[in-house]
N, CA, C and O of each residue as an XYZ file, in Angstrom:
868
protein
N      47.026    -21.007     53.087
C      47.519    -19.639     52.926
C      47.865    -19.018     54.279
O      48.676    -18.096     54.350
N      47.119    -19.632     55.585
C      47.091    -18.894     56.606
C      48.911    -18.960     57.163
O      49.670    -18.152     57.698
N      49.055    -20.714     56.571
C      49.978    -20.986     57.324
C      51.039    -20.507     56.616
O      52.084    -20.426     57.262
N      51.090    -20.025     55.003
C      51.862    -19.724     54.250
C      52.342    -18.444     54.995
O      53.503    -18.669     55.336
N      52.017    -17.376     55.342
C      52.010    -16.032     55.754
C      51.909    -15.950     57.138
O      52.009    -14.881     57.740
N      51.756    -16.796     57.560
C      51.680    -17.287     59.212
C      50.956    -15.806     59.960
O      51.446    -14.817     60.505
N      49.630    -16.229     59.674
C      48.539    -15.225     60.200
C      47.704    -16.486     60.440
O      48.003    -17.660     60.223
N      46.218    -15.780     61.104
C      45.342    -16.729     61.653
C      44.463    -16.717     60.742
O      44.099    -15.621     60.316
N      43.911    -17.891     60.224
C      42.555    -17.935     58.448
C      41.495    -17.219     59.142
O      40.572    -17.358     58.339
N      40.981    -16.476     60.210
C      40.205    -15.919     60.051
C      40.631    -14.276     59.310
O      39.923    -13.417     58.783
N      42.054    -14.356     59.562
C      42.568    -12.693     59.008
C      42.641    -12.941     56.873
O      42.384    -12.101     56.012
N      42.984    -14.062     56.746
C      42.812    -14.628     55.514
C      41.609    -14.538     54.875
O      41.528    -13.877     53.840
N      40.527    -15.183     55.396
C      39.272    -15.499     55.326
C      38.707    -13.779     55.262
O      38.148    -13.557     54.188
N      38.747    -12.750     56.051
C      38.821    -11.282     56.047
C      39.291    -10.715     54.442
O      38.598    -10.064     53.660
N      40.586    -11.163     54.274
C      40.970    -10.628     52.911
C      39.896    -11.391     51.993
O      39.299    -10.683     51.182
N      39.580    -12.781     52.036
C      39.369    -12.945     50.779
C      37.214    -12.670     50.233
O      36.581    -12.916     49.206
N      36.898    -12.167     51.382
C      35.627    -12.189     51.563
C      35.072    -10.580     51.691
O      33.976    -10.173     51.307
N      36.428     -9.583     52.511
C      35.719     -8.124     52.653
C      35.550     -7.585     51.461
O      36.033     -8.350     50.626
N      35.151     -6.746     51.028
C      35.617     -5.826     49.686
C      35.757     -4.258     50.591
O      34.867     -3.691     51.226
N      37.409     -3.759     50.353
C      37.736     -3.015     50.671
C      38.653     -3.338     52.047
O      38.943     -2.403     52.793
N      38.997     -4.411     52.278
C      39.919     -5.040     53.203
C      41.064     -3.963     53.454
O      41.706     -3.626     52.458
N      41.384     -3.398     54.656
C      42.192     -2.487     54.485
C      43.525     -3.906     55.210
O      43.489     -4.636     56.201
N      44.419     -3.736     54.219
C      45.884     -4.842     54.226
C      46.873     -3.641     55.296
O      47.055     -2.424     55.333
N      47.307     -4.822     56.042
C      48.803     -3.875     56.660
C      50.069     -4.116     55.657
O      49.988     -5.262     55.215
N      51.304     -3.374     55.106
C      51.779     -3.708     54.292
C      52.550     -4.791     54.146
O      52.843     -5.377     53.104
N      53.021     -5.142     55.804
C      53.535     -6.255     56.409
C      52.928     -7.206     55.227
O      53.485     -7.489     54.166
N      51.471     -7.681     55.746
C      50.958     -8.774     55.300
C      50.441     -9.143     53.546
O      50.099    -10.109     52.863
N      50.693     -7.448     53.402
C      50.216     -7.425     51.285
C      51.922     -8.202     50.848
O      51.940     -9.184     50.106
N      52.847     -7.787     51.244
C      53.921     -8.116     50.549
C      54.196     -9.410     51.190
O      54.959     -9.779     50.297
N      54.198    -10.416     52.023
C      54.030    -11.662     52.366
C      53.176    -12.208     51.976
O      53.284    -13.410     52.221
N      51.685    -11.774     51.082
C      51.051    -12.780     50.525
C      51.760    -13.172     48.888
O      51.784    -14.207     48.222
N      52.367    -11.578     48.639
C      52.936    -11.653     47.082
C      54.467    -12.226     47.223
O      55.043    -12.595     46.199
N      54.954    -12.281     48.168
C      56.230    -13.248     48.423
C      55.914    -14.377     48.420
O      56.812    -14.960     47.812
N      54.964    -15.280     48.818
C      54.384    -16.579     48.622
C      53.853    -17.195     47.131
O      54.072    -18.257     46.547
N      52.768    -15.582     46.702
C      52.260    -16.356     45.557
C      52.785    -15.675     44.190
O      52.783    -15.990     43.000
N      53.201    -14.662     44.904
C      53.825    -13.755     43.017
C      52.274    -12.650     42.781
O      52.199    -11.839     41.857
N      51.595    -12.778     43.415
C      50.486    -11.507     42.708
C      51.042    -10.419     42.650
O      52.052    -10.094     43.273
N      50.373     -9.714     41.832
C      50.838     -8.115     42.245
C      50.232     -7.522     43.247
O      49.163     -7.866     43.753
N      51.325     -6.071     43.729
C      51.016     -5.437     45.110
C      49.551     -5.188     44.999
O      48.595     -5.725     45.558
N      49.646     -4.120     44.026
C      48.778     -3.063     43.772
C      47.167     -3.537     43.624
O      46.173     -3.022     44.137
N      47.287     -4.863     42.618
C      45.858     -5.581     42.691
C      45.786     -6.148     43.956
O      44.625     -6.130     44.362
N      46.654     -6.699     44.824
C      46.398     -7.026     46.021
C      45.513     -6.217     47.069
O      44.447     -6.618     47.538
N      46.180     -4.934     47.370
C      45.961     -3.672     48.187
C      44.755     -3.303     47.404
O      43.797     -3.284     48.176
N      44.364     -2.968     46.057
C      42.636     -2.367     45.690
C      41.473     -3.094     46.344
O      40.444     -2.583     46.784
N      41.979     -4.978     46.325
C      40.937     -5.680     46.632
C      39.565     -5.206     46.510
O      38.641     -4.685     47.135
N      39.946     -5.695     45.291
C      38.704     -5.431     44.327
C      38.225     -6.730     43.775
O      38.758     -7.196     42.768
N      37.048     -7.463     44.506
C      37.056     -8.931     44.401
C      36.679     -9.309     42.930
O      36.910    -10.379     42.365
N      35.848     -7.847     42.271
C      35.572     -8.521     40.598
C      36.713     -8.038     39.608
O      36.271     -7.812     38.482
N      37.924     -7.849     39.740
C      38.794     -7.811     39.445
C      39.687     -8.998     38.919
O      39.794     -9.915     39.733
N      40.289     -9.153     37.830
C      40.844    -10.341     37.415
C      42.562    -10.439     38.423
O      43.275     -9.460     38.646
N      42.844    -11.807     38.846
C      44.090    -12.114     39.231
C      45.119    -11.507     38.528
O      44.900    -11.504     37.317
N      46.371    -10.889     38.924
C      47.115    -10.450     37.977
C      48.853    -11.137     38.639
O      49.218    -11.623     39.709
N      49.311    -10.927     37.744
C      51.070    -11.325     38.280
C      51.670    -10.372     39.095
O      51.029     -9.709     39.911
N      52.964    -10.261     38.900
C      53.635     -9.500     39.359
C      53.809     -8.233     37.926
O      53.561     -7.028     37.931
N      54.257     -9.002     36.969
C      53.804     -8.490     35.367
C      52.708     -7.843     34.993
O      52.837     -7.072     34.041
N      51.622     -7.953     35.507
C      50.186     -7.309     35.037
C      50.006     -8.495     34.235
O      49.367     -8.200     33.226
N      50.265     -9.528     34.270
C      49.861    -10.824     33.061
C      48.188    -11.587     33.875
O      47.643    -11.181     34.901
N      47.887    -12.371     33.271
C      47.060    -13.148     34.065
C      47.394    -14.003     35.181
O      48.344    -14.619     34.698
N      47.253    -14.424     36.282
C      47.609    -14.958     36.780
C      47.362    -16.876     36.630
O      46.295    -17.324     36.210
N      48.318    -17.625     36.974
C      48.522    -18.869     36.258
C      48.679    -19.807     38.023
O      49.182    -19.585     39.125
N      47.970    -20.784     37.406
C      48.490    -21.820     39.191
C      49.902    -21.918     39.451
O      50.404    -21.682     40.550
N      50.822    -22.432     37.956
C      52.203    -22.486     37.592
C      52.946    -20.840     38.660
O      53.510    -21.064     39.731
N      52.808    -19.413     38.152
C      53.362    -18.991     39.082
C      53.433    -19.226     40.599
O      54.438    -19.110     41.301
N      52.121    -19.599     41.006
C      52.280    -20.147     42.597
C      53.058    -21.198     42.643
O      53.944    -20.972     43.466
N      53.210    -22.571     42.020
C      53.789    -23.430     42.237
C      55.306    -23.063     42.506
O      55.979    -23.409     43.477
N      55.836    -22.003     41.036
C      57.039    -21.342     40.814
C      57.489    -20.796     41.908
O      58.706    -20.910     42.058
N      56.870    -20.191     42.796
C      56.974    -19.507     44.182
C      57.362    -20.000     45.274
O      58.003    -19.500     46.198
N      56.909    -21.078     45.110
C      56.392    -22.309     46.607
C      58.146    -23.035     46.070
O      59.088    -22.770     46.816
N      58.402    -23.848     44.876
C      59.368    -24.270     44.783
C      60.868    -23.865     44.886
O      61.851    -24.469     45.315
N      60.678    -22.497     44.283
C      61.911    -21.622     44.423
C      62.224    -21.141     46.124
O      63.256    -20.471     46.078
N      61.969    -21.187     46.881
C      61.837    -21.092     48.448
C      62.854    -21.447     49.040
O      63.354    -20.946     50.047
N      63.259    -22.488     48.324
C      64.294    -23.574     49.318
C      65.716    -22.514     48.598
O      66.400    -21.775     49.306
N      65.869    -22.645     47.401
C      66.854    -21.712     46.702
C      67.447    -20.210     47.018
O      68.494    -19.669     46.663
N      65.944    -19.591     48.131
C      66.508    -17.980     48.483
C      67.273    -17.819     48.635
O      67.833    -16.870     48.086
N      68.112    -18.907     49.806
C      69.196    -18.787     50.611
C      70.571    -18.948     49.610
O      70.894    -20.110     49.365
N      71.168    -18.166     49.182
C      71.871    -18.478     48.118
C      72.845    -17.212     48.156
O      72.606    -16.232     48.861
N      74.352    -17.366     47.044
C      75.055    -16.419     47.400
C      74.377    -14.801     46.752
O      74.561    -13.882     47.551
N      74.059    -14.623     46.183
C      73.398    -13.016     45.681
C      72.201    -12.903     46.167
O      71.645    -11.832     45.927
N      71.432    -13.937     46.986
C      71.079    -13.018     48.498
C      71.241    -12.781     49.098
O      70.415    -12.097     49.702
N      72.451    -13.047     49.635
C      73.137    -12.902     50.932
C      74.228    -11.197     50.205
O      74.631    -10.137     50.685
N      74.257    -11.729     49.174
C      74.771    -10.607     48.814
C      74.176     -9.260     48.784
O      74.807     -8.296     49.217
N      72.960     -9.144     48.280
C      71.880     -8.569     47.987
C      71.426     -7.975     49.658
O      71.075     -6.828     49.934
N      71.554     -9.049     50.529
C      71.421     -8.508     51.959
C      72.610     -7.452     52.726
O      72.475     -6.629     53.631
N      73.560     -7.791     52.097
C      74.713     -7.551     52.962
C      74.025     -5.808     52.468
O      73.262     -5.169     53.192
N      74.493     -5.370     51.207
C      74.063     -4.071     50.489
C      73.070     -3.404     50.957
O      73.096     -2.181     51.092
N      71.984     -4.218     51.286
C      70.804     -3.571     51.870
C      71.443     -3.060     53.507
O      71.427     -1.834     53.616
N      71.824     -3.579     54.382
C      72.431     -3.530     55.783
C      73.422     -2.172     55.713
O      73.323     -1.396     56.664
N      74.495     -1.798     54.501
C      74.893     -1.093     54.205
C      74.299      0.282     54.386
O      74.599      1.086     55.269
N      73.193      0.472     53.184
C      72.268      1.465     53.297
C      71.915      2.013     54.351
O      72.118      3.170     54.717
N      71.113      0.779     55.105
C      70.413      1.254     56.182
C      71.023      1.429     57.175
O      70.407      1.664     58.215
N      72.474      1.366     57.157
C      73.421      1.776     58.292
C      73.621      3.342     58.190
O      73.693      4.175     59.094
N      73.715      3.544     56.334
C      73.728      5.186     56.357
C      72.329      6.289     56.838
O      72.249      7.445     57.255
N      71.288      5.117     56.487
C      69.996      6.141     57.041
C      69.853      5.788     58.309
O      69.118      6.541     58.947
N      70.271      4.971     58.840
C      69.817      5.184     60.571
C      71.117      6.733     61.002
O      70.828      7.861     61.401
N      72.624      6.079     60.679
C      73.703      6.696     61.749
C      73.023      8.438     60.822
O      73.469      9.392     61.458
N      72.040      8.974     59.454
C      72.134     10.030     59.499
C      70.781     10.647     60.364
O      70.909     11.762     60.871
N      69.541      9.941     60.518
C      68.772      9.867     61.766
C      69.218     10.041     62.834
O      68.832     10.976     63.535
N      70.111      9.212     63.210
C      70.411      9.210     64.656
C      71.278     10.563     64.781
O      70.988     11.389     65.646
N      72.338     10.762     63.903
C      72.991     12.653     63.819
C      71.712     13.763     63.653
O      71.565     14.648     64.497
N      70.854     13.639     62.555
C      69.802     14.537     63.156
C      68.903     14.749     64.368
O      68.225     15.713     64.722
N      69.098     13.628     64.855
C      68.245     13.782     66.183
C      68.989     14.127     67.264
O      68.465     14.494     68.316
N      70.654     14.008     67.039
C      70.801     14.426     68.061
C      71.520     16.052     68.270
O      72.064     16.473     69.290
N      71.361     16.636     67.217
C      70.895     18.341     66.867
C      69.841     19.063     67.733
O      69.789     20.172     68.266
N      68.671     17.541     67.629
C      67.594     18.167     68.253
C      67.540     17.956     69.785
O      66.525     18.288     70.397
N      68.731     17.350     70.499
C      69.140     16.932     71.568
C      67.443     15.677     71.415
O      66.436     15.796     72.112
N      67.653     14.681     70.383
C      66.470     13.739     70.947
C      66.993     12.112     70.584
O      66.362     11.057     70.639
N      68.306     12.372     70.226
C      68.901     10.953     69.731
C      68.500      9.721     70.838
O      68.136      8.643     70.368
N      68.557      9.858     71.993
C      67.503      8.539     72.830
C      66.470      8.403     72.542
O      66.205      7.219     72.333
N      65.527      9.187     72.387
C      64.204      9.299     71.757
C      64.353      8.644     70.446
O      63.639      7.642     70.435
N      64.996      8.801     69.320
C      65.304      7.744     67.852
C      66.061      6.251     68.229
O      65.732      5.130     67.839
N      67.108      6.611     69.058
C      67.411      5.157     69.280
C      66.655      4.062     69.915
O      66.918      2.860     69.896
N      65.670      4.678     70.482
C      64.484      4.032     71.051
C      63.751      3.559     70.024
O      63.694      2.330     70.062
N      63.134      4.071     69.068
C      62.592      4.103     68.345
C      63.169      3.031     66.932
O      62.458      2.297     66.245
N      63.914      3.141     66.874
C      64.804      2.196     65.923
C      65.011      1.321     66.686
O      64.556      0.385     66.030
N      65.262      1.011     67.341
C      65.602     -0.553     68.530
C      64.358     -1.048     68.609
O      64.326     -2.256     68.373
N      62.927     -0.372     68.947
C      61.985     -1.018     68.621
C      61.520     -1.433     67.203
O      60.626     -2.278     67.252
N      61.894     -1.059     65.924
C      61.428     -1.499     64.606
C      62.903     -2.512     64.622
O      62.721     -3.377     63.766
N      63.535     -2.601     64.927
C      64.316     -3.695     65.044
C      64.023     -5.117     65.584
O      64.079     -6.167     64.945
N      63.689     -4.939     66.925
C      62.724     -5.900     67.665
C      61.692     -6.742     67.517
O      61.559     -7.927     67.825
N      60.544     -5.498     66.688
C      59.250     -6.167     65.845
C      60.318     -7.067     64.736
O      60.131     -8.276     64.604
N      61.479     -6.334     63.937
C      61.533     -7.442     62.727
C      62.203     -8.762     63.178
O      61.825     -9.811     62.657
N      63.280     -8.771     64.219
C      63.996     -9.948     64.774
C      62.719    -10.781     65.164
O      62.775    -11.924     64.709
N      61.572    -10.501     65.897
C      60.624    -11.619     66.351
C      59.913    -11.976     65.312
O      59.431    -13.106     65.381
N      59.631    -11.169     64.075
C      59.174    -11.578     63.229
C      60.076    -12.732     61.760
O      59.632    -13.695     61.135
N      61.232    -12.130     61.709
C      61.683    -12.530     61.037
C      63.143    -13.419     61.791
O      63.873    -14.207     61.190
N      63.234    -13.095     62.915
C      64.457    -13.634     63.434
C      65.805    -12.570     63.236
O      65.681    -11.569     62.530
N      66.830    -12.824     63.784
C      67.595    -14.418     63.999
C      67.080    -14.516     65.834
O      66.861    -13.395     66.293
N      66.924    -15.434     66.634
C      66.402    -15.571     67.667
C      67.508    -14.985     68.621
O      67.275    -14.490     69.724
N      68.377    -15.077     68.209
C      69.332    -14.310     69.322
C      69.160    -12.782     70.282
O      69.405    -11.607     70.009
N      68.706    -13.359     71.311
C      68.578    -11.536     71.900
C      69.486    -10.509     71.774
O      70.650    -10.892     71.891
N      69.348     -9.379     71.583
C      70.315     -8.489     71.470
C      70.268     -7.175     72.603
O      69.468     -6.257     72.418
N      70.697     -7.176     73.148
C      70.740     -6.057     74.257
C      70.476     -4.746     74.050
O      70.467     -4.406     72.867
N      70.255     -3.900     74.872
C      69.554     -2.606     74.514
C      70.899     -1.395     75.111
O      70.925     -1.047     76.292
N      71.837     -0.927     74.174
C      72.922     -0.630     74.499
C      73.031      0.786     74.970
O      73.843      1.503     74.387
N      72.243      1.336     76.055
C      72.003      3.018     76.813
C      73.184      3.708     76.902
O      73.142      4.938     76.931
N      74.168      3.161     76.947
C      75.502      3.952     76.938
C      76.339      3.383     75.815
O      76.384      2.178     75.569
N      77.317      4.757     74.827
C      78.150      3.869     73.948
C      79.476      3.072     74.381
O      80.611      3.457     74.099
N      79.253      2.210     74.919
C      81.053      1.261     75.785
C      81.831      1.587     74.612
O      81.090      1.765     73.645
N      83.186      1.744     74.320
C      84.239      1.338     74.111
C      84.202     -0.356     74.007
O      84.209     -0.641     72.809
N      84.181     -1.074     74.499
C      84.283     -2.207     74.660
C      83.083     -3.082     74.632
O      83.062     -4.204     75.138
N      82.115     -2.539     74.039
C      80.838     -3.367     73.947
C      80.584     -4.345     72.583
O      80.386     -3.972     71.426
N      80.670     -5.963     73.211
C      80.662     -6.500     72.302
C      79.928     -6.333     71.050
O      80.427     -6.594     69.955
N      78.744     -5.898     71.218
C      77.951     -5.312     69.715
C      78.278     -4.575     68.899
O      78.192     -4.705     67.678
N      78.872     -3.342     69.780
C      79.445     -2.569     68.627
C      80.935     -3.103     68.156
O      81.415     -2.559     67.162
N      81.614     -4.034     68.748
C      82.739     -4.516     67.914
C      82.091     -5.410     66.996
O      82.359     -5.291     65.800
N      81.314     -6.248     67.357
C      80.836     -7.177     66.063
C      80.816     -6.605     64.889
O      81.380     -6.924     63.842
N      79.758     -5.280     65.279
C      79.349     -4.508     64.059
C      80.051     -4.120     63.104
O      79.768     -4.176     61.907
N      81.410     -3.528     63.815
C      82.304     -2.896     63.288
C      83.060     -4.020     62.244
O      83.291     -3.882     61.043
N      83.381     -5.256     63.188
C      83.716     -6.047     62.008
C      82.982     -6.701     61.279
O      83.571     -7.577     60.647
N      81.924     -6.620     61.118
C      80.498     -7.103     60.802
C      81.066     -5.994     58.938
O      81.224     -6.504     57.829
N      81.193     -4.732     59.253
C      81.397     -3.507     58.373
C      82.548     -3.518     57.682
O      82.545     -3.077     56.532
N      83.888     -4.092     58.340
C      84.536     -4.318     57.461
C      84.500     -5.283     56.923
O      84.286     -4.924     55.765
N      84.564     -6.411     56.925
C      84.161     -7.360     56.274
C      83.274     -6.930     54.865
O      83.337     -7.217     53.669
N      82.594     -6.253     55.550
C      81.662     -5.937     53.970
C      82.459     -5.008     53.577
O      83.131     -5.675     52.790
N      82.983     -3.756     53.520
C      83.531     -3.122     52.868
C      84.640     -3.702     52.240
O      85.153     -2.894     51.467
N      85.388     -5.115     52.274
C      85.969     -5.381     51.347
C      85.598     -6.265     50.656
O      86.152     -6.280     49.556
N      84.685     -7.238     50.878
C      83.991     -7.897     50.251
C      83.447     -7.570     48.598
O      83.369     -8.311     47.618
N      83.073     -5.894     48.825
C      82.125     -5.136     48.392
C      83.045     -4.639     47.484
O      82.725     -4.169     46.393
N      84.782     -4.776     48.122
C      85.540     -3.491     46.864
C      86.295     -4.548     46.014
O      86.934     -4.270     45.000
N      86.091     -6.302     46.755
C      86.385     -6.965     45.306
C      85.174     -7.298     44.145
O      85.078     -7.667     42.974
N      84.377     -6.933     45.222
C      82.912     -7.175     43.858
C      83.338     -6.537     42.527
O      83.305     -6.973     41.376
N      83.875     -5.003     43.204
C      83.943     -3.890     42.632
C      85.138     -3.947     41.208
O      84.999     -3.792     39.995
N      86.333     -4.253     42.116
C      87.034     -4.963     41.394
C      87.059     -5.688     40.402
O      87.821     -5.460     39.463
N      85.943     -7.041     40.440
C      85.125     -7.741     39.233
C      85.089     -7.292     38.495
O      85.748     -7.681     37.532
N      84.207     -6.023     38.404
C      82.889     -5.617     37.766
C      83.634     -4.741     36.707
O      83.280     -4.436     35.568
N      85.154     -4.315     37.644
C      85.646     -3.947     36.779
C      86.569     -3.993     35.785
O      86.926     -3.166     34.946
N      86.920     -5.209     36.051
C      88.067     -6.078     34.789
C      86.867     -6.745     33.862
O      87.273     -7.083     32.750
N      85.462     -6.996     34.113
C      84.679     -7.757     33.054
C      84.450     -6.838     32.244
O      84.324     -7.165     31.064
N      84.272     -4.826     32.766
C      83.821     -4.170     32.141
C      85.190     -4.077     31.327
O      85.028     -3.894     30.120
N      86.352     -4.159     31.718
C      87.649     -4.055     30.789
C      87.673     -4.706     29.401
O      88.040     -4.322     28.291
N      86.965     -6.220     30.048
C      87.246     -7.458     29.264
C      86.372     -7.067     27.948
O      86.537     -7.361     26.764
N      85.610     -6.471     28.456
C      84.242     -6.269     27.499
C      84.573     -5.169     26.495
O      84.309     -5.325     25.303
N      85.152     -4.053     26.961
C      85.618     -2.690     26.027
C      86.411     -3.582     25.197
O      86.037     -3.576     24.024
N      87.672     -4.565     25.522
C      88.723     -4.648     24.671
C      87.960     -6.057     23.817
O      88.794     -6.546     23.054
N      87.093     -6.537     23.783
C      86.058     -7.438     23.068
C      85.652     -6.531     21.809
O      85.996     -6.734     20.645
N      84.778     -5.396     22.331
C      84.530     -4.414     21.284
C      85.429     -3.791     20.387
O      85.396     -3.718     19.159
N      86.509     -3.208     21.492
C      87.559     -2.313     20.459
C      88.381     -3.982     19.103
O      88.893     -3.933     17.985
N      88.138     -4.912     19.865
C      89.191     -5.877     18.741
C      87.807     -5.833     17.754
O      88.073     -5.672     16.563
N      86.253     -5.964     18.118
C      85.718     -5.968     16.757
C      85.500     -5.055     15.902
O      85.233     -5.272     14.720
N      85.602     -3.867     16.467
C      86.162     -2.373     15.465
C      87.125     -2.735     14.440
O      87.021     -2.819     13.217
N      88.105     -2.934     15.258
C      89.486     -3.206     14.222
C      89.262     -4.160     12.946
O      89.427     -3.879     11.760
N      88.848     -5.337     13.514
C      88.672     -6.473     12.630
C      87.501     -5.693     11.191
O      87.651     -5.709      9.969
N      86.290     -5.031     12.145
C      85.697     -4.265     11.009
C      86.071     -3.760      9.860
O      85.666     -3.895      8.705
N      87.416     -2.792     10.656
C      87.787     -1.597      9.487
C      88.829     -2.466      8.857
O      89.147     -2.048      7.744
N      89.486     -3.602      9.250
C      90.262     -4.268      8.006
C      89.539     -4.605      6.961
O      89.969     -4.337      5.839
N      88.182     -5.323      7.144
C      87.751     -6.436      6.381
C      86.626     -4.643      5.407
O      86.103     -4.906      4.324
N      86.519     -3.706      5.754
C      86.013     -2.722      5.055
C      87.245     -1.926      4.092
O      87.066     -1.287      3.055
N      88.328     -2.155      4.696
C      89.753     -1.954      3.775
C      89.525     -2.532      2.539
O      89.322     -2.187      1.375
N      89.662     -3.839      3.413
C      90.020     -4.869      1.958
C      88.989     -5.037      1.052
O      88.912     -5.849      0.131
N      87.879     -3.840      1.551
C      86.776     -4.470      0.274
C      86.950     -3.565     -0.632
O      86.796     -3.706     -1.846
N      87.399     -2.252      0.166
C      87.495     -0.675     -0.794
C      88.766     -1.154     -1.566
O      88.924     -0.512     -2.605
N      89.881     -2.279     -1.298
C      90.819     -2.360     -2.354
C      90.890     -3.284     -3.604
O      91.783     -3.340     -4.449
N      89.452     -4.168     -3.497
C      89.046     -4.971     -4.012
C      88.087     -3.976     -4.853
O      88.147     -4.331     -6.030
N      87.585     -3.331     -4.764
C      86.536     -2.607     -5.421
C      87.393     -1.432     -6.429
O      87.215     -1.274     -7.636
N      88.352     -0.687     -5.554
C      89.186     -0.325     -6.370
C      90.080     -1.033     -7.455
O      90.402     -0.423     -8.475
N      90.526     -2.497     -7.191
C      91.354     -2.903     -8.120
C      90.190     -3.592     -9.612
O      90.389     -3.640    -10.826
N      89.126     -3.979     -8.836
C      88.000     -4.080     -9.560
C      87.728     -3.135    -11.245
O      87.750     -3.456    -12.434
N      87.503     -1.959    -10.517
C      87.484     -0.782    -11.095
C      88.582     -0.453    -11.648
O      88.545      0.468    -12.464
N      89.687     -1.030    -11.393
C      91.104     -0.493    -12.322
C      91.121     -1.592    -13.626
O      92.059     -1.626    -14.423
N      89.997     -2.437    -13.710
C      90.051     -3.400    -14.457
C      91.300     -4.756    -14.519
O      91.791     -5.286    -15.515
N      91.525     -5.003    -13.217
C      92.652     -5.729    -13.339
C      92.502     -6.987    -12.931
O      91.688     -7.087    -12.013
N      93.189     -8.383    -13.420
C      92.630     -9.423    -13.325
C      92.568    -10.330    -11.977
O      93.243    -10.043    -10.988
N      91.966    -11.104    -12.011
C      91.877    -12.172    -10.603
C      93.338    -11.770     -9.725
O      93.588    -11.007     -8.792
N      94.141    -12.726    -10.573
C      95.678    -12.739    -10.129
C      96.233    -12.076     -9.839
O      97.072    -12.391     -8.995
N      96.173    -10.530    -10.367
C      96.645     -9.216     -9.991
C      95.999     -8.508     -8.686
O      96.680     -7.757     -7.988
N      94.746     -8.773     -8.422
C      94.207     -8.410     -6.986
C      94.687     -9.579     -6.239
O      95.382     -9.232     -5.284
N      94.580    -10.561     -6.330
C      95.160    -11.491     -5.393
C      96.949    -11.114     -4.893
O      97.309    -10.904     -3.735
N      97.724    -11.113     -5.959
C      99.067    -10.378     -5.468
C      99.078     -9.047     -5.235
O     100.127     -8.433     -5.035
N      98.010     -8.543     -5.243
C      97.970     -7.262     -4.703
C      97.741     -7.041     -3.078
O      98.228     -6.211     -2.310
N      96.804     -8.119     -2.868
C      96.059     -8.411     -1.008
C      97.125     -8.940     -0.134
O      97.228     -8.849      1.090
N      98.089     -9.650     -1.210
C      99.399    -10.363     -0.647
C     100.607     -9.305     -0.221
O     101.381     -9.506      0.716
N     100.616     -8.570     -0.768
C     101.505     -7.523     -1.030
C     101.644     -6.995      0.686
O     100.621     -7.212      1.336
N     102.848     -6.309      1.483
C     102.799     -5.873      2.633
C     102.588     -4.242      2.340
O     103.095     -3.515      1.486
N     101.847     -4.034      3.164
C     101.062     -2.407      2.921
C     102.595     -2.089      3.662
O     103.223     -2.527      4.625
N     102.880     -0.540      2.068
C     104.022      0.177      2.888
C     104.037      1.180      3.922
O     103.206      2.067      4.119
N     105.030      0.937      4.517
C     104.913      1.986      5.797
C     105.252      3.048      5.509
O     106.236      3.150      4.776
N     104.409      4.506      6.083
C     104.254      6.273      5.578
C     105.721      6.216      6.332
O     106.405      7.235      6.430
């Protein structure tokens, strides 16, 4: 487990022995990224407490295995997708941080501050590439051009998703509207069957009747 979460087993050995283990959140959601528990029973650590899922179900060896195997698979296109969206976001809550702070004339003070929660996650999570600490905005600074095309790129990426989403939703209305139609024929033809029924008229006569071309008003 130690090595699963890449902490030292005495910090492991801590969780699984204190009662009342106070978890950093870092490390509650990296044990449930590994094994599937839930947060919440994680964080009570409450050792006479039953194992639970992510579900509130019981917990099963099979979900860990499920966990451990699916790993290799993360890397895949609707996570990357799923990432790009997230990067999005957090481009709008930093650049509206960084505009409030600098109201308060303290925007170095936040960009500081965000460059360091950046830092902790690159060493933690990577990518190993250093990234420079950019004190003045260049015109010409390779980072912020990356970025920029880093941004478009996603913004069109993002408006053929969009695009998709919206000819399937097309595909899908005109799926429905043809089974409306088909409905109200086959509810026609029963009210004229029921009517010719009721007019007492024979097989043959409703049959050349269904044949018949409905006249036009």
């Amino acid at each position: 487990m130690a090595d699963l979460v890449e902490r030292h087993w005495r910090t492991i050995q801590s969780v699984e022995l204190s009662k009342g283990y106070t978890f950093s959140e870092t490390l509650a959601r990296r044990i449930v990224a590994e094994t599937g528990v839930q947060l919440q029973w994680l964080i009570n650590n409450d050792l006479t407490a039953p194992i639970v899922d992510c579900w509130g179900h019981p917990y099963r060896r099979s979900e860990f295995e499920y966990r451990q195997a699916t790993k290799r698979f993360a890397d895949n296109e609707f996570t990357r997708t799923c990432a790009a969206d997230h990067a999005a976001i957090f481009y709008r809550h930093i650049r509206a941080i960084l505009l409030a702070a600098a109201k308060k004339n303290l925007a170095y003070v936040a960009t500081w501050r965000i460059e360091k929660v950046l830092d902790e996650c690159r060493h933690e999570f990577g990518p190993q590439k250093y990234f420079e600490r950019v004190t003045v905005p260049l015109v010409k600074d390779p980072q912020r051009i990356e970025g920029a095309a880093l941004m478009r790129k996603y913004t069109g990426e993002h408006a053929a998703r969009m695009r998709q989403v919206e000819r399937t939703r097309d595909k899908q209305k005109r799926a429905v509207q043809r089974r409306a139609v088909q409905k109200l024929e086959v509810n026609r033809e029963l009210r004229e069957r029921r009517k010719a029924e009721q007019a007492g008229l024979s097989k043959e006569q409703i049959e050349m009747r269904e044949r018949k071309p409905l006249k036009k008003p």
